[in-house]
N, C-alpha and C positions, 0 to 999 in steps of 0.2 A: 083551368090550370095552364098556365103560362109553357111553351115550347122548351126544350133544349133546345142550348145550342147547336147549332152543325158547324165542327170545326173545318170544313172545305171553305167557308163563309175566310177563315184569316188569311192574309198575304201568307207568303213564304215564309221565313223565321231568318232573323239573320243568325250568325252563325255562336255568337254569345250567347242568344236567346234559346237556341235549341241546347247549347252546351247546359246551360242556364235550366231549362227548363227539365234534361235529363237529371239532372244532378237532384232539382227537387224534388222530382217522383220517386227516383229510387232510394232517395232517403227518407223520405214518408214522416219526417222530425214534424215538431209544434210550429216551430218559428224558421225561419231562411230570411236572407237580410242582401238585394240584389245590390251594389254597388253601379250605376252605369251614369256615364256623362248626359247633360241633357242632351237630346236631338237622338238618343239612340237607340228609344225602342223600348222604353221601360211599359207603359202602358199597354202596348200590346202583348207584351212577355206576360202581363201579368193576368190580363183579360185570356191569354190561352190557358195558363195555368184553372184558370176559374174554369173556364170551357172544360178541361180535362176532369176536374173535380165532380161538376154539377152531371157531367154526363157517365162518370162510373160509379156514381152512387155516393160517393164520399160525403157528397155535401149536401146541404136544402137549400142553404141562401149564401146570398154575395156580401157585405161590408165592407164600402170602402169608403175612407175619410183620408179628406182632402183639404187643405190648407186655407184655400178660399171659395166663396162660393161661386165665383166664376167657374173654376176647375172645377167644381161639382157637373154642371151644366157639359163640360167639356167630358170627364168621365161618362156621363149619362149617355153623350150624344157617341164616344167615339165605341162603348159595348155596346149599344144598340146596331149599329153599323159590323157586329159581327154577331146579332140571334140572343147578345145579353140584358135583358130590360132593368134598368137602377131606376129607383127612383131617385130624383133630384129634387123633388117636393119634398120628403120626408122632413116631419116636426116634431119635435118630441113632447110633443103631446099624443100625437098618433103612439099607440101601440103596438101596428104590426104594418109592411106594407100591404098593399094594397094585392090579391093574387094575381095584377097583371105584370107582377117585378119578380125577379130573381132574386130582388132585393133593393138595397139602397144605397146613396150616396151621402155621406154626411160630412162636418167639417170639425177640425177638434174643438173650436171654439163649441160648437153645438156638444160634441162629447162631453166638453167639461164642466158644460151648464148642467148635466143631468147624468150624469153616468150610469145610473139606477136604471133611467130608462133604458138605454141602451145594451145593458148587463142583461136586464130579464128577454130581451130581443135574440141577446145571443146564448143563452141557456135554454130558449125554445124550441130555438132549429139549430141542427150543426151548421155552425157558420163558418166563411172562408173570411178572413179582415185581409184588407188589403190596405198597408197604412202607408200611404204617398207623403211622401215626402216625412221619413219619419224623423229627422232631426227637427220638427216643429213640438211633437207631442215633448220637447223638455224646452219652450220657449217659454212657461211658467209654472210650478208645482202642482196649481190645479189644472192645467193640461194631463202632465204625467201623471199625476195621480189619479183622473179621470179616465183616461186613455188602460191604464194598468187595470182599474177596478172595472170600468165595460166589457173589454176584451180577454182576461185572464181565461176564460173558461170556452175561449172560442175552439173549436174545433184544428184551425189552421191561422197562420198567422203568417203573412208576407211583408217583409217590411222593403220598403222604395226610396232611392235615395240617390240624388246626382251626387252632394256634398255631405258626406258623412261625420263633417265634424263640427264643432260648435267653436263660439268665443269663450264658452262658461261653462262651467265644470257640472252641469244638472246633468246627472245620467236618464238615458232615453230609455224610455220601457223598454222591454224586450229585447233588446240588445244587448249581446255578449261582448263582454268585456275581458280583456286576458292581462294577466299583468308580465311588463316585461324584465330585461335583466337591470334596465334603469330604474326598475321599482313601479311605473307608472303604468296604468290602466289604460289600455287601448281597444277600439271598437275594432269588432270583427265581423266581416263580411262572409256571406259564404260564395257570394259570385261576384267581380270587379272587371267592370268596363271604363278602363279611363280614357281619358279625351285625347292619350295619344296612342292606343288602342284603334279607337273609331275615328281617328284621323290617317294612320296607316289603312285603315278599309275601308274609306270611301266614305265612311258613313257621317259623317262631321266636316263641314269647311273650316279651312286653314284663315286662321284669325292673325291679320293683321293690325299693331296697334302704332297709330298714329297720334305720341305725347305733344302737346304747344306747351312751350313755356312763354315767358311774356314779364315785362317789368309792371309791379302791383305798386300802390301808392293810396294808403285810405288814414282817415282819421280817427283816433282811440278816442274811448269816451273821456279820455285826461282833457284833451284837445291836441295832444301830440302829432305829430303827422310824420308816419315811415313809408318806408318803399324796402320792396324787397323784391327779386325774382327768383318766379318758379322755377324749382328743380336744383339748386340750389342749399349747399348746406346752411341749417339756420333752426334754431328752436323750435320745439314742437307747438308752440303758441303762435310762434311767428309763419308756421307752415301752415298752418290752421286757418290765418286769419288772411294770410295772401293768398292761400285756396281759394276761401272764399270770397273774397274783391274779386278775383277773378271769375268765379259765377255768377257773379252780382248782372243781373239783365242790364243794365241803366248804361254798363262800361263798355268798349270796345273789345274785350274778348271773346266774351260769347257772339257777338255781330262776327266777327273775323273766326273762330272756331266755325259757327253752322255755316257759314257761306263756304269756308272751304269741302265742309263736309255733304253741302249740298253740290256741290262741284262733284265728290266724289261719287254722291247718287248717280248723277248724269251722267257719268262716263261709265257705271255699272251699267245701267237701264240700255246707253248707248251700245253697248258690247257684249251683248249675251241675256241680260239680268233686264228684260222689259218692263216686266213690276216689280222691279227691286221698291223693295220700301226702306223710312231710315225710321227710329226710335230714338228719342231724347229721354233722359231719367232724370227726372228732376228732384231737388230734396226735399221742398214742400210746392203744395196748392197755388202759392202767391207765384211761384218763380216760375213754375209750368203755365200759368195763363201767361204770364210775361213771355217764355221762352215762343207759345204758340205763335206773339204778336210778331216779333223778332223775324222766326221762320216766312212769318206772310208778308212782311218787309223785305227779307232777301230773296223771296223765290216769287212771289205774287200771287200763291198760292195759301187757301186754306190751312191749316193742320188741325188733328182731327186729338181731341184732349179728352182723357182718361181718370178720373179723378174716384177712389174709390167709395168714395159717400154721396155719387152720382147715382141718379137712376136713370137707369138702364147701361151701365158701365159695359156689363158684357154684352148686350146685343152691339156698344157701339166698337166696342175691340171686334164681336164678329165679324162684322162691319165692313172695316178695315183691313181685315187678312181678305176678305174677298173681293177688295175693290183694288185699284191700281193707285191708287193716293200715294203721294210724296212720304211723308211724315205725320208719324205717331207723339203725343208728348203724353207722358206720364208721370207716377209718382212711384209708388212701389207697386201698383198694380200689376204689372206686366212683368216685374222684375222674377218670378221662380216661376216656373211651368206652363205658363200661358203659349201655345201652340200660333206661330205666323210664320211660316214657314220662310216665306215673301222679306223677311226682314233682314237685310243685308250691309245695312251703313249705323253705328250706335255715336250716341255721342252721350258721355259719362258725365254728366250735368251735375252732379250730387255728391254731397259729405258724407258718403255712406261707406269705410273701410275696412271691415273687416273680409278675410277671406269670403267666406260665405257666402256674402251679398254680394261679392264682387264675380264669386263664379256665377251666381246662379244668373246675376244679371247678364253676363257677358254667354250663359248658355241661351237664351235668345235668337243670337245671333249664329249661332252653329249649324242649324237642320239642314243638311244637305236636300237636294231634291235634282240636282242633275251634277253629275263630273265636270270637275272646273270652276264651281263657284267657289269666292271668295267672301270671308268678313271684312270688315274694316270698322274701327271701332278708335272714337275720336277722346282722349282722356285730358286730364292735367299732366304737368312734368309735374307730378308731384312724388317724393323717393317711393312710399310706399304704396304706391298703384302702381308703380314702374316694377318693383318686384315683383307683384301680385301678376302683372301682364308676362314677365320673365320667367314665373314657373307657375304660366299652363297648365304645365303635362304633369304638374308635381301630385302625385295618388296623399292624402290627408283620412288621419282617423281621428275620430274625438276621444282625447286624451282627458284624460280625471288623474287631479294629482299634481297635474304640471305647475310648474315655479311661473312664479308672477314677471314677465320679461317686457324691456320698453321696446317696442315697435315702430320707435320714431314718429310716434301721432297718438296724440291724446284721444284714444278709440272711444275710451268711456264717454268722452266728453262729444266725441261726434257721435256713439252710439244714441245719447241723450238727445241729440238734437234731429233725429231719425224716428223718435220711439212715438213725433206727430206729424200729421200732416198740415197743422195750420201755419196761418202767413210766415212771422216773426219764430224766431229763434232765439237761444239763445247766446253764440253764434254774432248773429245780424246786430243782436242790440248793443253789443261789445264796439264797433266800430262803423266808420263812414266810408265807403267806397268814395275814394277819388279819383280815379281812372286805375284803366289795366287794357291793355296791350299783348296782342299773341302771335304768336312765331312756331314753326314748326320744329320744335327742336331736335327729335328722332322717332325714328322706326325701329319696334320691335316686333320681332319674326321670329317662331324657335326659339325660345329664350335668348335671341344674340339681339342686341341696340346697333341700328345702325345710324352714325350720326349724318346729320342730313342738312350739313353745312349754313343751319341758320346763320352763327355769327364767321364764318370763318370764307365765307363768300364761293363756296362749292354750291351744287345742283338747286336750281330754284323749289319752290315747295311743289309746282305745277306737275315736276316729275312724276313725284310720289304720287300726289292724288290722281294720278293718269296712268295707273299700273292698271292692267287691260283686267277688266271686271270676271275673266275666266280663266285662272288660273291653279294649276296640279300645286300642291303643297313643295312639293319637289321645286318646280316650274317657279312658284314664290320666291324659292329659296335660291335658287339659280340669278335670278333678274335681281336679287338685294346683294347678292355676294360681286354681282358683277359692277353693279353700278356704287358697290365699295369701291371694287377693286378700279375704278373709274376712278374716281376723288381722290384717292392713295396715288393714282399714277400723277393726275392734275397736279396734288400737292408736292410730288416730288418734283417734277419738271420746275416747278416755282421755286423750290428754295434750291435746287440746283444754279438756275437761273441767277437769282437773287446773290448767292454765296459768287457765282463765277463775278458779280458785277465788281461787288465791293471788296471781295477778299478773305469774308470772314471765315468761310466754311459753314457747314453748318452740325452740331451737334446730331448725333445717329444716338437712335434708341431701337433698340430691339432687331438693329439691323437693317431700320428704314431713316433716310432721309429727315430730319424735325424741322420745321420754321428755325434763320434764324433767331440770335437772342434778342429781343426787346420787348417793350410789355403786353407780356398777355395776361391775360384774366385769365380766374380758378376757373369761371366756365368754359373758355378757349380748350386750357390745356388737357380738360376732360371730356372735350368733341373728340381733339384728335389722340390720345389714348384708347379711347372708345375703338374710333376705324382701326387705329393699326392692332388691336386687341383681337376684333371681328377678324379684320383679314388673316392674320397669322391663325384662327381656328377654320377659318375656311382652307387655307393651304392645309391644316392637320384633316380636315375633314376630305379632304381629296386626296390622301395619302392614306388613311385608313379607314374612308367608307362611316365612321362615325358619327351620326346625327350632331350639330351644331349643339345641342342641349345638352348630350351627355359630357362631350367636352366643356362647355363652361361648368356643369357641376362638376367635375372631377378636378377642376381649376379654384373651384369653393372650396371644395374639398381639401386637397391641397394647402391651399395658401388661408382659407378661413373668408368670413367678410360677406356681403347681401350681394344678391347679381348686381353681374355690373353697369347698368342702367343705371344705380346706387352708390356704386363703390367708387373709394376716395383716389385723389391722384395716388398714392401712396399703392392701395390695392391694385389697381388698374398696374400699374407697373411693375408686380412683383408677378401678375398673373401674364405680362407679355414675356416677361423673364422666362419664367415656369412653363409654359409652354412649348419657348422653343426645342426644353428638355422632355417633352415627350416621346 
C-alpha cells in the first residue's frame, strides 16, 4: 500500500493559494474552477488540495489529465517531489493502476479515446480529477463529451486554468456558466489569480514587449508584386500576407529580429540573469529548423529544437531547463504549461492570434524565481498582437452566445494554418517572399506603447535592448516614462529650434510643441501621438498614483477604439484631448 502524503513535504502557500485552498474545503461542492496566470502556483495549490483529500479520508485515488504528454511526465515528476505517486505510464488498456500510485496522470486526448475506460476507473474508487488546463476538454466534441462521460461520477472535481476562455463557443464540461444582463453566457470561476495580481506580488515578471515593424515586399500567386509595412493600417489579407514575408526565414527580418534579441539575452545573462535562456515559437516544423539555422548564424551557437512528433521531445526540453544553452526553438510544444523557469528573452515567430495562444505562450516567460527579473519578448508590429501585448492584465471568460466581431485578422484563416505542423501552408503557397526589413518600432510596458523613434530619428534601438536585465515592474515603468519624457524634451528643443530658424512657428497639440508642417507619413504622425499620448498619462499617473493601464482604459472607455498601440491618428487625438480633462 502506497504512503500518504506528509504535507510538511510542500513549500509554504502563497497567499492565493491558501486563500484558494480555504475556500475549497470549506465548501466541500463537486466542482471548484481556480483561475490563476501561468507562473503562479497552480500545480502546487492543486497537489495540496489532493494531499488534504487523500489524508482525511475523502478520497482513494488522484486523476489528473493533462493537455500533453510531456505535462503528464511533468505532473508525475513534480507530486512525487511532495509523497504523491501518479502514474504517467498509464494506458487504457490497463484497468487500474498499479498499487504503487495514488493514481494517475492521463491526457484528454487519451480520455477521449476511451472514456468507458476511464469512467469504471472513477466509479471504483472515489476519485479527486484534477483537469489542467480545462479549456482544452472543449477543443473538440469528442474531448468534452469524453471528459463529461469519464469524470461525471468522480467524487471531486478541480478544474485549472491560466486562460479561461476560448475562440469558439463549445462549452467546457463542468464549468459554470451564468448568464448576464447582455443576455450572454459567461464562465465562472470560484478563485482568480490574474497576471496583474501575481505581478503586484512578486510572483510573475514584468513583461516587456518589443514590436519591429519593417517594409515587406513579396510576390502573389497572380505574379503581382506588393510591399506593405508592418503595423500599418491595411486589409486583413494584406496584414496576413506582410506578416508572414516577414517570418519568412530566407528574408532579412528574422536575421535582424534574433540578433537584436540575442543582444537582449547578453545583457540579461550579463546583468543578473546568468542562465537566462531565449524561446523562439515558430508556426510549423520547416521554419523552426530554418529559425534553429539562423540562430547558429548570428550567435555561433547551437539551438536546441523541439518538435512534437520527436522522440524524446521531453527528455530534450528537460534538458534545456537545466542546462545554461542560449536558445530553445519550437513549435507549439512549449507554448501552455511546460515549466523553464530560466526562460527570459521570447521571440513571437508564428501566425498563431488568438488571445489564448497568445497568453498562454507569452506565460512561459513569466515565472519569477528571484526579485527583479525581467521578460522581454520580441513580436511583429502587427495591430493585433500589439493589443493583445496592451491588455496583459485584461481578466477574460469564455463567453457562449457572443456576436460574430472582425478582429482585424482573418483568425479562422490563421487558426487553419496552425491546426499542423508540417512544412507549407496555406498561407506560404498564396505568395513569394521578396525581402523584408526590420526596425524597432515600439515598446509596450503596462498596456502604454512607447514610441522608440525608429523613423523619427530619436534613441537608437541599442537603448532598449540595454535595459538592465533586473528590473522592479515599478523600476520598468519609471526608466520607459523617463526615457519618454527624454525624446518629448529632444523633440521639442528641435522644432523649437527649427520654428525660431525659419519663422514658421510650430503647430501645438495637447499643449506640446509638434514638428513643423511638411510631409509626414501616417506612420510618422502616429509615433509622435503615441509619446505625447504616453507622457500626458505619465504626468496623470504622477498626479494621482493610478497605474498607467487603468488610465488608458478609462481613455477606451471614454472615447471608444483598440489600445493605442492600434488606434487611428484620429483616436490617438481625441484621447490626448480627454485626458487633459481628467
Amino acid at each position: 500500500m502506497v504512503a500518504m502524503p506528509s504535507l510538511e513535504t510542500f513549500p509554504p502557500l502563497r497567499s492565493w493559494q491558501r486563500k484558494a485552498m480555504v475556500d475549497y474545503l470549506r465548501r466541500r461542492s463537486d466542482d471548484f474552477m481556480a483561475v490563476a496566470t501561468p507562473g503562479a502556483g497552480k500545480t502546487t495549490f492543486a497537489l495540496r488540495i489532493a494531499a488534504e483529500l487523500l489524508n482525511d479520508g475523502s478520497i482513494d485515488a488522484v486523476t489528473v489529465v493533462a493537455p500533453t504528454e510531456h505535462l503528464k511526465t511533468q505532473w508525475a515528476q513534480s507530486a512525487a517531489r511532495v509523497g504523491i505517486q501518479l502514474d504517467a505510464a498509464f494506458r487504457n488498456a490497463d484497468l487500474h493502476s498499479s498499487a504503487d500510485f495514488h493514481g494517475a496522470v492521463v491526457t484528454y486526448a487519451q480520455v477521449g479515446m476511451a472514456p468507458q475506460v476511464h469512467r469504471r476507473r472513477t466509479m471504483t474508487r472515489r476519485t479527486f480529477v484534477i483537469l489542467d488546463e480545462i479549456h482544452h476538454a472543449g477543443d473538440s466534441r469528442s474531448w468534452g463529451d469524453g471528459v463529461k462521460a469519464a469524470f461525471e461520477n468522480a467524487t471531486r472535481r478541480l478544474m485549472l486554468t491560466g486562460t479561461p476562455f476560448r475562440s469558439d463557443e463549445n462549452p467546457i464540461p463542468f464549468v459554470t456558466y451564468e448568464r448576464g444582463e447582455d443576455g450572454l453566457q459567461r464562465s465562472r470561476a470560484d478563485s482568480v489569480y490574474g497576471y496583474a495580481d501575481a505581478l503586484r506580488d512578486g510572483v510573475v515578471r514584468p513583461v516587456i514587449f518589443l514590436a519591429y515593424s519593417g517594409e515587406t515586399r513579396w510576390r502573389t500567386s497572380a505574379g503581382d508584386e506588393l510591399a506593405a509595412r508592418l503595423g500599418e493600417p491595411m486589409t486583413q489579407d494584406l496584414v496576413a500576407q506582410a506578416w508572414r514575408t516577414a517570418l519568412d526565414p530566407t528574408g532579412d527580418w528574422m536575421v535582424q529580429v534574433l540578433r537584436a534579441a540575442d543582444a537582449r539575452l547578453q545583457v540579461k545573462r550579463a546583468g543578473g540573469m546568468p542562465d537566462a535562456g531565449g524561446l523562439i515559437i515558430a508556426t510549423d516544423q520547416q521554419n523552426a529548423r530554418s529559425y534553429a539555422k539562423l540562430i547558429e548564424r548570428v550567435t555561433g551557437e547551437k539551438a536546441v529544437v523541439v518538435l512534437s512528433d520527436d522522440t524524446g521531445a521531453s527528455a530534450r526540453i528537460a534538458a534545456f531547463a537545466a542546462s545554461d544553452q542560449r536558445w530553445l526553438v519550437a513549435v507549439r510544444m512549449v507554448s501552455e504549461g511546460v515549466d523553464i523557469p530560466r526562460l527570459a528573452v521570447g521571440v513571437y515567430a508564428t501566425s498563431a492570434s488568438t488571445p489564448l495562444y497568445f497568453a498562454q505562450a507569452i506565460g512561459r516567460f513569466v515565472r519569477a524565481r528571484r526579485p527583479g527579473e525581467t521578460a522581454s519578448v520580441f513580436l511583429p508590429s502587427v495591430p493585433h498582437l500589439l493589443g493583445l501585448a496592451s491588455e496583459m492584465e485584461a481578466e477574460r471568460n469564455h463567453v457562449l452566445g457572443k456576436p460574430k466581431e472582425d478582429d482585424g485578422l482573418d483568425d479562422a484563416l490563421l487558426e487553419r494554418a496552425q491546426q499542423t505542423e508540417d512544412a507549407s501552408d496555406e498561407l506560404t503557397k498564396r505568395h513569394e517572399m521578396l525581402s523584408a526589413t526590420a526596425e524597432l518600432d515600439q515598446v509596450i510596458f503596462d498596456g502604454a506603447s512607447f514610441g522608440t523613434g525608429a523613423l523619427a530619428g530619436t534613441p537608437e534601438e541599442e537603448e532598449y535592448l540595454g535595459l538592465p536585465g533586473l528590473l522592479t515592474a515599478d523600476q520598468v515603468a519609471t526608466l520607459l516614462n523617463k526615457r519618454q519624457a527624454d525624446q518629448l524634451a529632444a523633440q521639442r528643443r528641435r522644432s523649437t529650434a527649427t520654428a525660431g530658424a525659419d519663422g514658421s512657428g510650430g503647430a501645438r497639440v495637447a499643449g506640446m510643441t509638434a514638428a513643423p508642417p511638411g510631409p509626414v507619413s501616417a506612420g510618422e504622425r502616429r509615433v509622435v501621438l503615441r509619446r505625447q499620448l504616453n507622457a500626458l498619462v505619465a504626468a496623470h499617473h504622477h498626479r494621482t498614483g493610478l497605474p498607467h493601464g487603468k488610465i488608458h482604459a478609462e481613455l477606451r472607455r471614454i472615447c471608444g477604439g483598440p489600445p493605442s498601440a492600434q488606434a487611428t491618428i484620429e483616436q490617438l487625438e481625441e484621447r490626448i484631448a480627454t485626458v487633459q480633462t481628467l
